[in-house]
C-alpha positions as CSV (number, residue, x, y, z in Angstrom):
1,X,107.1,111.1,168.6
2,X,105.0,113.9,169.9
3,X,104.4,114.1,173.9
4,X,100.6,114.4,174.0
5,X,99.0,117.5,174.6
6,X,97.9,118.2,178.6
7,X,94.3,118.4,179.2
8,X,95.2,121.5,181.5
9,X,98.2,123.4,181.7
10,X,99.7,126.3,183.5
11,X,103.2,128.0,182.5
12,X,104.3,130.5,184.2
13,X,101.2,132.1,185.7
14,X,101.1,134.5,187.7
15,X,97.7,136.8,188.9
16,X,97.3,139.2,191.2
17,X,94.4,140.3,193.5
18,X,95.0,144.0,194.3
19,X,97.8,143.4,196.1
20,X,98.1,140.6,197.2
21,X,100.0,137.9,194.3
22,X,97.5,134.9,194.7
23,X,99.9,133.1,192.1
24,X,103.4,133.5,191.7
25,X,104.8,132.1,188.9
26,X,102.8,128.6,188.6
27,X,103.3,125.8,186.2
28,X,101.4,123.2,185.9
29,X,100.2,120.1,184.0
30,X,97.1,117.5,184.0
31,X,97.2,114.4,181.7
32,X,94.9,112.0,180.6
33,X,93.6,109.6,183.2
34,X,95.3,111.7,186.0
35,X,94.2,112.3,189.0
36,X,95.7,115.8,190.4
37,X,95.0,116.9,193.8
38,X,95.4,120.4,194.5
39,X,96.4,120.9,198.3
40,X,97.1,123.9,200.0
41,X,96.4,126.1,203.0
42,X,93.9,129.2,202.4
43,X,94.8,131.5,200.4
44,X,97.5,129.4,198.5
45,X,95.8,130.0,195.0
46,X,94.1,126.7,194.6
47,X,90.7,128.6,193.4
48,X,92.5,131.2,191.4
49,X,94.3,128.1,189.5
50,X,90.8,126.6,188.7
51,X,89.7,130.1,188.0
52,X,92.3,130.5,185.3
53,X,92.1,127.1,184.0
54,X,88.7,127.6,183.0
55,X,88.5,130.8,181.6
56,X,86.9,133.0,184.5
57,X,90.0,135.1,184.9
58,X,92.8,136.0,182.7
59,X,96.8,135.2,184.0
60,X,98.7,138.2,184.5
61,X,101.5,136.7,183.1
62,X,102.3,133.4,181.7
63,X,99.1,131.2,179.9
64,X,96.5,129.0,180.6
65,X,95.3,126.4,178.3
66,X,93.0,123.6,178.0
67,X,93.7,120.8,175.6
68,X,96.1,123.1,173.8
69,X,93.5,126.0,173.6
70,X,92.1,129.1,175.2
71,X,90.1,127.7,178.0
72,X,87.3,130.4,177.0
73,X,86.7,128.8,173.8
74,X,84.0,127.0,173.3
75,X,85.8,123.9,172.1
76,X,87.4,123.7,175.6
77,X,84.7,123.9,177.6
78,X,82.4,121.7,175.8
79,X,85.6,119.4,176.9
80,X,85.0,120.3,180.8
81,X,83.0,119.0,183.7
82,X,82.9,121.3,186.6
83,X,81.5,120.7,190.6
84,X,82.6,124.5,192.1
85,X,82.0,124.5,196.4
86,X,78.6,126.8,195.9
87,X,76.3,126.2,193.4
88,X,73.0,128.2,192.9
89,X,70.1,126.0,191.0
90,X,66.7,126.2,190.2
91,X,64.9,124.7,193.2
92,X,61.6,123.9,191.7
93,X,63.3,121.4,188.7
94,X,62.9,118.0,189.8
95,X,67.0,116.2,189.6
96,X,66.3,115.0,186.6
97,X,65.3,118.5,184.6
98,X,68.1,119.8,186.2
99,X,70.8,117.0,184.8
100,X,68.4,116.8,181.5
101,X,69.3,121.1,181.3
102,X,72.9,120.5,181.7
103,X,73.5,117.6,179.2
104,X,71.6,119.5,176.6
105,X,74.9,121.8,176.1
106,X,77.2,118.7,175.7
107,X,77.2,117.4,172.0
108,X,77.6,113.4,173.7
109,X,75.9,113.4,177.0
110,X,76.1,110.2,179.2
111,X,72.3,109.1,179.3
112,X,70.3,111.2,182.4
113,X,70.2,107.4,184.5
114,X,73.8,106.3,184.1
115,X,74.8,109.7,185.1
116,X,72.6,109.8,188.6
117,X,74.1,106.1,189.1
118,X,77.4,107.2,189.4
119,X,76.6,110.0,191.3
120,X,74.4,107.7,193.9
121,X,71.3,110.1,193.4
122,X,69.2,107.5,191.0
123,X,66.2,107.3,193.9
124,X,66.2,111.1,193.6
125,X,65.3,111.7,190.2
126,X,61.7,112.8,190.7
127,X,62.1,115.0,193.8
128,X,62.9,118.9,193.7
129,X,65.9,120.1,193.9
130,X,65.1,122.6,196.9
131,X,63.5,120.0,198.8
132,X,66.7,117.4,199.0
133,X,69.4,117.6,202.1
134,X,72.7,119.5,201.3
135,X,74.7,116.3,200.9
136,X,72.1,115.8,198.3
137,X,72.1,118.5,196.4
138,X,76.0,118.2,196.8
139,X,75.8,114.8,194.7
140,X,73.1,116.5,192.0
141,X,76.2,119.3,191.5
142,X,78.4,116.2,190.9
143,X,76.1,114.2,188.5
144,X,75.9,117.5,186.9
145,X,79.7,117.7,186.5
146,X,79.3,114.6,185.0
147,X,76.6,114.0,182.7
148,X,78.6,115.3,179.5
149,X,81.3,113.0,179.7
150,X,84.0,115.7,180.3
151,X,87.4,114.5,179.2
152,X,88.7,117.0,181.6
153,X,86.7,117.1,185.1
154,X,87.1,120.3,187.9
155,X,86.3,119.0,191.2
156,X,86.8,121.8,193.9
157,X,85.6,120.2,197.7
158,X,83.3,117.7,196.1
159,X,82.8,115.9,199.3
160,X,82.1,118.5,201.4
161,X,79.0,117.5,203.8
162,X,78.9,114.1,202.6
163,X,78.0,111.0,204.8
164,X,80.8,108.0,205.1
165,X,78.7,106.3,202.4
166,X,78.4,108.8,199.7
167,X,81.7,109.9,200.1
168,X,82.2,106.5,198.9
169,X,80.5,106.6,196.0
170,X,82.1,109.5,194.7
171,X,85.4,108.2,195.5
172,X,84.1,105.1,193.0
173,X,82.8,107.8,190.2
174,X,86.3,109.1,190.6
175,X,88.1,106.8,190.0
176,X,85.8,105.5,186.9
177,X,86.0,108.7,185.5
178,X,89.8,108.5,185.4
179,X,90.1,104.7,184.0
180,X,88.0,105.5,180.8
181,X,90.4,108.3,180.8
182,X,89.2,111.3,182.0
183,X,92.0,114.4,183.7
184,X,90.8,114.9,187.0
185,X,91.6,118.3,188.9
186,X,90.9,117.8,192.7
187,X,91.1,120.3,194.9
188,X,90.0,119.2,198.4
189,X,90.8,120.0,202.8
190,X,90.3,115.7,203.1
191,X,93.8,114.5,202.9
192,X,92.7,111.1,203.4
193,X,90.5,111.8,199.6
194,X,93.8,113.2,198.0
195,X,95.8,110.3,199.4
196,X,93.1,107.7,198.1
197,X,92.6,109.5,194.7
198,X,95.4,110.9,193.3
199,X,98.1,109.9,191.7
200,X,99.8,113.0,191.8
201,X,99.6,115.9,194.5
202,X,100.7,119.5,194.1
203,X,100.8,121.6,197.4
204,X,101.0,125.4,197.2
205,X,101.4,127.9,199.8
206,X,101.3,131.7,198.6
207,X,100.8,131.3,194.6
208,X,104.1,128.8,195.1
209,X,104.7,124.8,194.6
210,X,106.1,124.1,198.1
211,X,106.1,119.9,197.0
212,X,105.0,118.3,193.5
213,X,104.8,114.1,193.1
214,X,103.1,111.2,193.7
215,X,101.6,111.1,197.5
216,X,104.8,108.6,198.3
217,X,106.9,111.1,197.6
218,X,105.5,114.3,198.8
219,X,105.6,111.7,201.9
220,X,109.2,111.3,201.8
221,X,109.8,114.8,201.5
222,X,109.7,114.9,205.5
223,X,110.9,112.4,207.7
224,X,108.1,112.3,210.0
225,X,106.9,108.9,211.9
226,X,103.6,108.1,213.9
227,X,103.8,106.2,216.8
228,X,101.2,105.0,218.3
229,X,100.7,102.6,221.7
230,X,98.9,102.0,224.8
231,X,100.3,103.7,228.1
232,X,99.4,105.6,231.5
233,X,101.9,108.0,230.1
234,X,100.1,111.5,229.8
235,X,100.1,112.9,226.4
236,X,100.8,116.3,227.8
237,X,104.0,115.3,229.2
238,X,105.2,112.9,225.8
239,X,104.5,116.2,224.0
240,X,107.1,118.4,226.1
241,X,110.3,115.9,224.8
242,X,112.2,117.6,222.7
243,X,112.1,115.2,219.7
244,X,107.9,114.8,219.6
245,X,106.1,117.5,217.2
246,X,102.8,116.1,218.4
247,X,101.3,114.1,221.4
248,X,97.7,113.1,222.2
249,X,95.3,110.3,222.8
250,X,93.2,108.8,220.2
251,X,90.7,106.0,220.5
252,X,92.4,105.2,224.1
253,X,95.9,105.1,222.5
254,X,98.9,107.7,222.4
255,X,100.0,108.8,218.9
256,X,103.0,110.6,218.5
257,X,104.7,112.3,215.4
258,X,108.0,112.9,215.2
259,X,110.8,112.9,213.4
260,X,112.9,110.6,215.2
261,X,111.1,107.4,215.8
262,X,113.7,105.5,217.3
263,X,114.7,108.2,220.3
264,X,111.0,108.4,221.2
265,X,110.5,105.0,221.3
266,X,113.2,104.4,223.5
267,X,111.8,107.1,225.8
268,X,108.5,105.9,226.2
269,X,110.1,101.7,226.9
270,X,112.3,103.8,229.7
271,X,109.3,106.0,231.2
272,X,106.9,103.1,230.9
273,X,108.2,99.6,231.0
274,X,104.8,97.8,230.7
275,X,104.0,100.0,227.3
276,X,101.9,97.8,225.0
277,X,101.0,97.2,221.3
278,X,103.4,99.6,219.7
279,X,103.4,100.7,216.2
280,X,105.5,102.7,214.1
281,X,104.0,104.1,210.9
282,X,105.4,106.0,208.1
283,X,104.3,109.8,208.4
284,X,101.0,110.2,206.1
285,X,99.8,112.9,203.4
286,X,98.2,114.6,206.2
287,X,101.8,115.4,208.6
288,X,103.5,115.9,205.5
289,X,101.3,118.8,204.3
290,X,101.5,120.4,207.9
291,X,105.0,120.4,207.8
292,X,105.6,121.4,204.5
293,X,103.0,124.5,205.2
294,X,104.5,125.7,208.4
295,X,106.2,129.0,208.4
296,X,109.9,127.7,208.7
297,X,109.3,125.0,205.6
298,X,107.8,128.2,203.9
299,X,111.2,130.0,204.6
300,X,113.0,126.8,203.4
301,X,111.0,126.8,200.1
């Protein structure tokens, strides 16, 4: 039996900016129902990757393809949803002309109202576009993305100046998007979003894959810990031991990461006998991504 074809895919692809190689060599695939988060310091190639995925620049080397095809076909992008970081649109359309404008090029657009509900944005519908709050207009960009029922969506920083609560709700649209099958490609600086979203994460550093998997095992990758408890230990002087990468005080409480969770603790019972409510957590998506993009895991790579 035939694998099935990737919505997106990368072999080999490698692009150059002048001088500087802003991919080196990528592959990559996105499935059906996947959600891919694309992590990365700037400057790794996360934009050149979307770039070349759909169509707005060519690979040096190696091919890009969407759904099997040349992503500037028209096929392929009649396929594709697409919520870039900047987006220039007509301010004087009201939020509905502007999503009625975009579904006119899909040939099975999701209905104008089911398409501002999943974005959050169906109160807006009447108001201009110029006149609505940038985490407003950051949700019209993403009903936008939406409203032809892409089977492949680009998502690049969707939730960038959104409240708690809208962040939410694309998080929801996300995730529905992904159970009726839709490839998601996120590319976002919110670890906590990639953790919460995706089921697989690719982190680059200079055009490279420096970790590929699900979030549980980019985690494993590194054997970090948190550790978090309540002392009168200063966090200056927890961060100058020799096993702590990282010491401070959060909401009243010392967190520390480190790679060797059992020395530390030790160290703080011994310095601070009347330590309370310690924890010891697993190292999340977030400390994994610093150390993996630090010069000396760079080196490693």
């Amino acid at each position: 039996m035939l694998a099935p074809i990737p919505a997106a895919r990368l072999q080999g692809a490698r692009y150059r900016h002048g001088a500087v190689c802003a991919l080196d060599g990528l592959d990559l695939e996105l499935h059906a129902g996947e959600v891919l988060a694309l992590l990365g310091p700037n400057g790794a190639g996360k934009s050149t990757t979307v770039d070349l995925l759909l169509g707005l620049k060519t690979p040096d080397e190696g091919e890009a393809r969407l759904f099997g095809a040349d992503p500037r076909g028209v096929a392929s992008r009649l396929q594709v949803g697409v919520m870039l970081q900047s987006a220039v649109l007509p301010e004087r359309l009201t939020v509905r002309e502007l999503i009625e404008w975009a579904s006119c090029h899909y040939p099975h657009p999701m209905p104008v109202a089911d398409a501002a509900a999943l974005a959050g944005i169906g109160d807006l519908l009447a108001k201009r576009y110029g006149r609505l709050s940038g985490g407003q207009q950051r949700r019209v960009q993403f009903a936008i993305a939406l409203c032809g029922q892409p089977r492949l969506l680009f998502l690049d920083e969707p939730t960038t100046g959104l409240d708690i609560g809208a962040r939410a709700q694309v998080w929801a649209a996300v995730r529905s998007m992904a159970a009726q099958g839709c490839a998601v490609l996120l590319t976002t600086h919110y670890l906590e979003e990639a953790e919460a979203l995706a089921d697989r994460v690719v982190v680059l550093d200079r055009g490279r894959t420096l970790a590929a998997g699900t979030t549980a095992q980019v985690r494993a990758l590194v054997g970090g810990r948190r550790i978090r408890c309540l002392t009168a230990l200063p966090a200056e002087v927890v961060a100058g031991w020799p096993q702590v990468r990282e010491a401070q005080v959060v909401g009243g409480r010392l967190e520390v990461v480190t790679g060797e969770a059992e020395a530390v603790v030790r160290c703080l019972l011994d310095a601070d006998p009347a330590l309370q409510e310690l924890e010891v957590l697993r190292a999340g998506l977030a400390e994994a991504f610093v150390e993996l993009t630090n010069p000396h895991a760079r080196e490693a790579a």
